[in-house]
N, C-alpha and C positions, 0 to 999 in steps of 0.2 A: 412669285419668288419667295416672300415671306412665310407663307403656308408650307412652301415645300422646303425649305428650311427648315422651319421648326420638326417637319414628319422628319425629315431626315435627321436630326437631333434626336429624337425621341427614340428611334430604333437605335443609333447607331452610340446610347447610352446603354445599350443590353450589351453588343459589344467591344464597348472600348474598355473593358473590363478585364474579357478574357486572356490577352495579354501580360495584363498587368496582376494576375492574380497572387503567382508567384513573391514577385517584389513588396503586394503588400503585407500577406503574410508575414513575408518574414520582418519588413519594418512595424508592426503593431503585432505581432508575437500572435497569428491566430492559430488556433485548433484547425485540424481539418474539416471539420462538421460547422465552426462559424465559418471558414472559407466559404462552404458551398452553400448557408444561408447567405450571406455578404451577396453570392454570387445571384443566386433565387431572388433575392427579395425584392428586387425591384418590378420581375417578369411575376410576382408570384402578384403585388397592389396592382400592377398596369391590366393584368390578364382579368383579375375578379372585379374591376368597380368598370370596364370598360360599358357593358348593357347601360348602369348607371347614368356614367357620363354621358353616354351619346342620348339617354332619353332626356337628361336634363338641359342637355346644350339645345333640344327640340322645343322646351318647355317655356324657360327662360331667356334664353336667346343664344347664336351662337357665339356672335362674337363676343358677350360677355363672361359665355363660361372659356372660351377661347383664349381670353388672355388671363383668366382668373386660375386657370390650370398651368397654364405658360409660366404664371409667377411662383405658383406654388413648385412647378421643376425648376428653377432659376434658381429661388432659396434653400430646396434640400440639396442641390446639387452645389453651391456654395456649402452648404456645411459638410455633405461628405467631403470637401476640398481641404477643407480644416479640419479632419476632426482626428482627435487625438487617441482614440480610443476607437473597439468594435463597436460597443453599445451607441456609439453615435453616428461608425459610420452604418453600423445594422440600420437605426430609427432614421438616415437620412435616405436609403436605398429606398426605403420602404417608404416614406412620404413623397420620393421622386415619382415613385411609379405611380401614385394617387395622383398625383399632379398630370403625370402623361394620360391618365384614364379618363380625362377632362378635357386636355387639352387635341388629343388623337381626332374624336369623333368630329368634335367641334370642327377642325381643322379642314376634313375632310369635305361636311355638308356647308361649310363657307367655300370651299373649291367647287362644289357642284354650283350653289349659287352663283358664281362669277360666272359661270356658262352657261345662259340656258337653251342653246340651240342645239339641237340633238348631237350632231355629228360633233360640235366642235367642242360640250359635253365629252362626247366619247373620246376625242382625240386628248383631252385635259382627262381625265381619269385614266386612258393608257399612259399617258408620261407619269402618277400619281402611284397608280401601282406597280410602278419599277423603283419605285422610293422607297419602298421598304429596305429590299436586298442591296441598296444601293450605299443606305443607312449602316449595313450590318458590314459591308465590305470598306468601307470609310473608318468606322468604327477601329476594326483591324489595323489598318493603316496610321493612325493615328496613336494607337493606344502602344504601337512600335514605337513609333517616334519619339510619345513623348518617353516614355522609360529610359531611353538612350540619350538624351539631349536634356529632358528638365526632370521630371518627377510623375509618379504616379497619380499625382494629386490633380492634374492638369486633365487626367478624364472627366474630373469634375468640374473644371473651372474652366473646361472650353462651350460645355453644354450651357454654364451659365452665364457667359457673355453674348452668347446667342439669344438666347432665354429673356437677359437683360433688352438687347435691340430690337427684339421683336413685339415685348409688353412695350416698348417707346412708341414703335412704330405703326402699330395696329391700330390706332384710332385715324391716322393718315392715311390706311393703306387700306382698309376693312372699312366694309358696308355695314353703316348702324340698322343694329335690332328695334324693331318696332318698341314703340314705345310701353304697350302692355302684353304682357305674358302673354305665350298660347294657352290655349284652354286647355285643361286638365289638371291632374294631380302626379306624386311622382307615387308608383306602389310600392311600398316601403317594405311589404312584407317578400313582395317577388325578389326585391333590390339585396333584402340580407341573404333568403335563400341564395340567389344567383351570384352573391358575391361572395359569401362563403363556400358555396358548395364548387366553385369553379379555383379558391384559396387554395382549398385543402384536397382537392383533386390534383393540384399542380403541386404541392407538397411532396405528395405522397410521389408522385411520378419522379419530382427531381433527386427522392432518396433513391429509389429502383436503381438508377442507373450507377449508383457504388455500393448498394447490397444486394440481398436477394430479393426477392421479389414478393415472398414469403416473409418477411418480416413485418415485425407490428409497426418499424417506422414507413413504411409502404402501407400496407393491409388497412389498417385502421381510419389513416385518411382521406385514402383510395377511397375504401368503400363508405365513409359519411360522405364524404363528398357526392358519391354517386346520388347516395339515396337523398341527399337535399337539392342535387339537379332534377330528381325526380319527383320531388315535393315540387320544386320552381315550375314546375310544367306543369303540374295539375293547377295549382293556384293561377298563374297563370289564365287556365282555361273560365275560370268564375270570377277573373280581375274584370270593374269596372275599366279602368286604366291599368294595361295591364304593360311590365316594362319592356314586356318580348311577344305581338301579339300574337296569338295560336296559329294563324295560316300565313304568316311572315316565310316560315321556310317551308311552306308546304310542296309551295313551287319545286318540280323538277330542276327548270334550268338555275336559280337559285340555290339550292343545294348542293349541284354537282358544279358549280362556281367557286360555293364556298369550301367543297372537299379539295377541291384545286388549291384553294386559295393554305390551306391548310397543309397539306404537303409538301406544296412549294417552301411556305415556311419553315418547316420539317427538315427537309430536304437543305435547303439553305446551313440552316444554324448546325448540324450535325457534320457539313462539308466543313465548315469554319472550324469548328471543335476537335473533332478527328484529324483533317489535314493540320492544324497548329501544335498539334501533340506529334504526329510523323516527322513534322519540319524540326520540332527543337526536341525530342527524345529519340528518332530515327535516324534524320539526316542531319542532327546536332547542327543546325541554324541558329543562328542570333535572334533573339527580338526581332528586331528591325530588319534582318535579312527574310523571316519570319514574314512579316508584313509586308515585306515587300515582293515577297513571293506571290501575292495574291492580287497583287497588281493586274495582271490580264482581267481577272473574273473586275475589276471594276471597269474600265477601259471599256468590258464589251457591253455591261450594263447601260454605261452613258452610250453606248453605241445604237443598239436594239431599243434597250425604253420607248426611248420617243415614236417609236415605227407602231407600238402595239395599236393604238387606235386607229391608226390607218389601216393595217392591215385588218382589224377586224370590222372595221367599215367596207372594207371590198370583197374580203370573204366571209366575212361570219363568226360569231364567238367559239362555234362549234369547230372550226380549223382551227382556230389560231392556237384554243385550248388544246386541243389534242396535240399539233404540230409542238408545243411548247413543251408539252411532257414525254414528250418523245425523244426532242434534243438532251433536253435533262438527264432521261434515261440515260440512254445517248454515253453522254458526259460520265455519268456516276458509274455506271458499267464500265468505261475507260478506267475510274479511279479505282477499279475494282479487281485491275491488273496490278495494284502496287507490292514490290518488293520492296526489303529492306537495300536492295542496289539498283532501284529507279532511278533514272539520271532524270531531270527536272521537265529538260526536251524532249518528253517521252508524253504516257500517258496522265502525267500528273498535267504537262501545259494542255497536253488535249482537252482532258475533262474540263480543264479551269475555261476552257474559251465555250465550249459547249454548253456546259450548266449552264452558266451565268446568261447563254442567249436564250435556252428556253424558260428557263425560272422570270426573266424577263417580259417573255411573251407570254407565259400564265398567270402572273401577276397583273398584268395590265388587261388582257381580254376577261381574265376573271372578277376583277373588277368594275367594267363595263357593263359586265353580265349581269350583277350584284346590283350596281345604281339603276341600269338602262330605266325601270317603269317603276323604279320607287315615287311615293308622290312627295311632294316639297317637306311636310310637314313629319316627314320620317325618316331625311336626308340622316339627321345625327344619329337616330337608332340605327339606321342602315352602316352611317360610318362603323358606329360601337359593335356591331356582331362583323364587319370585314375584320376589324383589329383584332376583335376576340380570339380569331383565329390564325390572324396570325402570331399572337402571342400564347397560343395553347398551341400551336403546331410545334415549334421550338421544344418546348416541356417533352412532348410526347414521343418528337423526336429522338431528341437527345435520349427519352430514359430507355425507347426500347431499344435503338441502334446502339445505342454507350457499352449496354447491358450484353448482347451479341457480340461484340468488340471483344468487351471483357472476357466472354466466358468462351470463346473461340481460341483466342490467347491462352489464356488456363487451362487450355486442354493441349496444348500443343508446347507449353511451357515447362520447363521439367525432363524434358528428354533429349533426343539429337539435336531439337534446333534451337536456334541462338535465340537467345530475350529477343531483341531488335527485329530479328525473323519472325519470331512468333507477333510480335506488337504488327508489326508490319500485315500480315498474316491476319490478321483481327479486323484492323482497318478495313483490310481490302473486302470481308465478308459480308460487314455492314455497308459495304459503298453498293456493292453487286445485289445486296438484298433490297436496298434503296432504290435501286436501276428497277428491277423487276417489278417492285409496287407500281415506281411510276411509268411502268409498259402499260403495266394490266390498267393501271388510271388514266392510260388513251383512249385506250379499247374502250372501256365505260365512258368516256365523254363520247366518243364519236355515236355509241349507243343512245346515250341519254339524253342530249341535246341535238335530238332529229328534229331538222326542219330550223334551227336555228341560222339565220342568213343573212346577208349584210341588209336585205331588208328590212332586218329588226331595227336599224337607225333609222327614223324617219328622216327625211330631208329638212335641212336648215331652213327656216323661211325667211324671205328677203327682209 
């Protein structure tokens, strides 16, 4: 329970934000451009130091980098609570997310530890990867509330009462790390490429989605970014200790896990972003009628989560993934009917109950998929690249769907149909172009993970 706490804290600091953007602008007077850093900067430290963290929680232990990153989110997230200014609360987003980039992987390969029997492994990593979206829909929900009842500041100061009982309670609740380091070193030159070039890849991406795409605030960081992910993989391939090793994602069923894993996040953060702009610029919603709209998609999360390891223990990673993005589709092709005079019983509640059961079941079989034959001593690396992607799938989300949104709208803006129609109109383009990825991203798992079966759990031994 304290591990899945913290995960769910650590996500559900990306968004209990988006709500409250609005209100803080206007209480600390920001510019548009520090909004949408304010808003980045947290996903921009969690997404580039995650490889890091999860090799060092491998290194030095997990549960000491475990609560050492827990503290480090406690105290930035205390100071964005207070802070009087952007420049503080810029430097405390961005110190929060260093802190989750530590404390994520850790988190995860101390949950694989408390299980080691295969099956019941899989059934604790199914309930573990429905914590993400679980994180982002809570998030919501909260980040309504507080606006209406206390202050924006309370996005802060709820993360870090959390934050606070969890570094209490972790030496009670968590299994002490061996007393001497594992063997190795941490590779410092992979660690900057990989943390820089995945910075300034998610920079560049989160300008895309309110300029062109053509711009030097895009262009320039976009492509360093690339070419120092492409430095990280050569170096990489001649690291003694290398922080990401060369045949980690070689694997088929690994890769098409973690592009699951990746979309679903995609998919998620872009449903959040897009539906919270229709509810309160379309259908002129409250905040908190806003957040409260969103209620199904959590309901069914707590619903499904828990099933995903079961069911991928009786059918196989290879169903449950496919069947999972299929619902999703499903879902977001529903959202893909919206009007500006959608009534809410329509296909807005459809998609909301659909998404959220498949995004459910590919989060947690994708996850399974990911740990099932990682060996012990890789647990935190393996955490650090699940997170990676889930916090790079958001980014890439948001900036290509945002970007479609936009410019579907701006073409239809201007003539006979109404603003609201047209916004309306935009939305639904990028929902239905989102449906159709994640069709065709069935079709490829049920291709690429042949032969995957409930086999692949080995039986619990007495």
């Amino acid at each position: 329970m304290l591990l899945a706490a913290v995960q769910v804290v650590l996500v559900l600091a990306i968004t209990m934000l988006s709500v409250a953007l609005p209100t803080i602008r206007t209480e600390l007077g920001l510019s548009v451009a520090q909004l949408t850093l304010v808003s980045a900067a947290y996903g921009l430290s969690f997404g580039g130091l995650l490889l890091l963290g999860g090799r060092i929680a491998d290194l030095y232990g997990r549960r000491r980098v475990f609560v050492a990153g827990t503290a480090l989110f406690g105290l930035a997230s205390a100071v964005g609570g207070f802070a009087p200014d952007v420049t503080t609360l810029l430097t405390a987003r961005l110190v929060q997310g260093a802190g989750a980039a530590f404390a994520a992987p850790a988190a995860m390969a101390l949950a694989v530890s408390l299980h080691q029997a295969p099956r019941a492994r899989a059934r604790a990593m199914g309930v573990w990867g429905a914590l993400a979206p679980l994180g982002a829909a809570v998030g919501t929900l909260v980040s309504g509330a507080a606006i209406v009842w206390f202050s924006w500041r309370w996005t802060f100061l709820v993360p870090t009462l959390v934050a606070v009982a969890a570094v209490l309670l972790a030496p009670r609740l968590l299994p002490r790390d061996a007393d001497a380091p594992a063997g190795g070193k941490v590779d410092v030159l992979g660690a900057v490429l990989a943390t820089a070039g995945l910075s300034l890849l998610s920079y560049g991406l989160v300008h895309a989605a309110e300029t062109s795409w053509t711009s030097a605030a895009v262009t320039v960081p976009s492509v360093l970014g690339i070419v120092l992910l492409a430095a990280f993989a050569l170096v990489e391939r001649r690291a003694a200790d290398p922080l990401l090793p060369p045949g980690f994602l070689v694997s088929r069923r690994r890769a098409t896990a973690l592009w699951a894993v990746l979309i679903a996040s995609a998919g998620t953060a872009t449903m959040f972003f897009l539906l919270s702009l229709y509810f309160q610029q379309v259908a002129d919603l409250s905040p908190l009628r806003t957040s409260a709209a969103f209620l199904p998609f959590t309901v069914v999360l707590l619903a499904v989560g828990p099933l995903g390891g079961r069911l991928v223990a009786r059918f196989g990673s290879r169903t449950v993934i496919a069947a999972g993005l299929l619902l999703a589709a499903a879902g977001l092709l529903l959202l893909g009917r919206l009007t500006d005079h959608s009534p809410y019983a329509g296909p807005v509640l459809a998609g909301l109950l659909l998404l959220p059961a498949g995004i459910a079941l590919v989060f947690s079989s994708a996850t399974i998929t990911m740990l099932n034959d990682v060996p012990a001593e890789q647990s935190g690396l393996a955490g650090g690249v699940v997170n990676t992607a889930l916090e790079t799938g958001p980014t890439i989300g948001l900036a290509v769907l945002a970007s479609l949104a936009a410019s579907h709208t701006a073409g239809l803006t201007g003539g006979a149909t109404a603003r609201t129609a047209a916004e309306a109109s935009g939305y639904a383009f990028a929902f239905t172009t989102a449906g159709v990825v994640f069709a065709v991203s069935a079709l490829a798992a049920v291709l690429l993970l042949r032969g995957q079966s409930r086999h692949d759990l080995p039986a619990d031994r007495a």
